[in-house]
C-alpha positions, 0 to 999 in steps of 0.5 A: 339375587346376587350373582357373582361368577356363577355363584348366587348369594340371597338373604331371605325372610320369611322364605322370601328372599329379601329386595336387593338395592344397588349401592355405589359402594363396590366402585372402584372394587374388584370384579370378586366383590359385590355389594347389595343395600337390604330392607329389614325388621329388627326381631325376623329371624333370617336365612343365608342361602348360597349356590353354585350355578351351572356356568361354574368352570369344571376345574374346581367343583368344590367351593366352601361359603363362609359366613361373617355377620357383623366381622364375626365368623359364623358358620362354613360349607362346603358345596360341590357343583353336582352333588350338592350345589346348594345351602342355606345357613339357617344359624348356628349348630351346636351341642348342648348336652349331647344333643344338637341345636340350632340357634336361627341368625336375627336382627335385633336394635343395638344397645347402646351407652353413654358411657365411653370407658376407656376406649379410643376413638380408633377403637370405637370405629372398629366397633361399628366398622362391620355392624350391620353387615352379612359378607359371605366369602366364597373360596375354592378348595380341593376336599378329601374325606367327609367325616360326620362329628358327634359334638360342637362347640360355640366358639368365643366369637360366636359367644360374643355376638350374644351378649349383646355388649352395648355400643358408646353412643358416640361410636354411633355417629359415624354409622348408618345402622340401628340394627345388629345380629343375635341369635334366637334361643337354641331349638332342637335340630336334625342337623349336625357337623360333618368336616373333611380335610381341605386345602385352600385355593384362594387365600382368606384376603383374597377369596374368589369371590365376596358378597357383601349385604348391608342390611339396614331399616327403612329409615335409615335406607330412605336417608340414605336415599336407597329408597324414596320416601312415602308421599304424605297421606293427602297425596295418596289414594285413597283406596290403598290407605290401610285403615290406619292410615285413614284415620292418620288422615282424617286426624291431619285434615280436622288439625289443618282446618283447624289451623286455617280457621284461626289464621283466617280470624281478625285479630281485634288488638285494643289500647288505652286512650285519654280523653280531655279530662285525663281518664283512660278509655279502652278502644279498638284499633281495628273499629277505630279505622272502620266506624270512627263515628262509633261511640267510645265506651268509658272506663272508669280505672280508679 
């Protein structure tokens, strides 16, 4: 988990709480900022949670989360150190037909074109700039009031991230990610927006603090060398192959057996040779060296 000034970010799957990897990213950063490497499928759907620990100072109990997928604002909340310390951003919430639903967060493959259009080389990189990442930035605030909303709705931002535009290949090359944010299709829901009036004690460029999760499949994490890579089949144990794996093996082992054998076979070459009286006989080099008292087969060519 991710803890930062007493408050406590996690990114789960599943209900489990995705395996954080350090990264050397947030070298040379501020002590607000913090930077973790997480190991995803593209098709799970997944849950931002947040927390305000005890050690959080008594001055300001109130903290609002913002969350950015992919430099797209997505959902905020507000948490109060003793009345409500905890939340967990499960996607968006919105109105559809006077009726609420959430539309749950997921990692999906990006879609991708060979075609460029018009577009710079400046603005294919602002493109890629915030693919692959959740950033959630923690801001304190002073709250008054808290007034319950009988309809929302999606903004254009939030709009965007599901239409899935497709990314020109070329932008790609300077990215680590195959993967991006969507949304799943929109279930009914018992939650609903509440909004209170706030003022900002940290501004937006200069938040209190921000959790940074690059998330990335287990390709592109074991060429990044954040994971080390699986040892081959026939280095393993046997007894923790799957089933799969073993036939893997077995598949390996017939095609290295097979390889050894026809390296291990002589390679028997034959040539033409003449003989006093201008006929060609076929001979081999190998024999030839081994048994020179061997007889010579003659071949009639004409």
């Amino acid at each position: 988990m991710a803890i930062l000034r007493n408050l406590e970010v996690t990114v789960s799957v599943g209900g489990k709480s995705c395996v954080e990897h350090d990264t050397n990213i947030d070298v040379g950063k501020s002590e607000s900022m913090v930077t973790k490497y997480i190991e995803v499928i593209s098709g799970q759907c997944f849950v931002v949670n947040c927390a305000i620990n005890a050690g959080f100072p008594n001055k300001h109990k109130n903290i609002v989360f913002e969350i950015f997928v992919d430099g797209t604002w997505l959902e905020s909340s507000i948490l109060h150190k003793t009345k409500m310390n905890s939340f967990s951003f499960e996607g968006v919430i919105s109105t559809s037909g006077g009726k609420w639903t959430l539309e749950a967060f997921k990692f999906t493959d990006i879609l991708t074109t060979e075609d460029q259009g018009d577009r710079t080389v400046e603005e294919m990189t602002a493109m890629v700039a915030e693919l692959g990442t959740i950033t959630v930035k923690a801001r304190r605030i002073h709250a008054k009031g808290l007034e319950k909303r009988h309809q929302h709705s999606k903004n254009v931002e939030v709009q965007s991230l599901q239409s899935q535009v497709p990314i020109p290949e070329t932008a790609l090359k300077t990215s680590t990610t195959s993967l991006r944010a969507t949304l799943a299709e929109p279930e009914p829901t018992s939650k609903c927006y509440r909004f209170s009036d706030i003022r900002y004690i940290d501004t937006a460029d200069k938040p209190y603090a921000t959790f940074a999760f690059k998330y990335r499949s287990t390709k592109a994490l074991q060429d990044l060398l954040i994971i080390p890579r699986p040892l081959p089949l026939s280095e393993r144990s046997v007894d923790g192959l799957s089933r799969e794996e073993l036939m893997e093996l077995v598949v390996e082992l017939r095609q290295t057996q097979t390889n050894t054998k026809v390296k291990s076979e002589p390679v028997i070459g034959l040539k033409r040779e003449r003989t006093p009286d201008n006929s060609e006989i076929l001979s081999s080099a190998r024999v030839a060296k081994v048994a020179k008292t061997q007889k010579r087969v003659m071949i009639d060519l004409d």
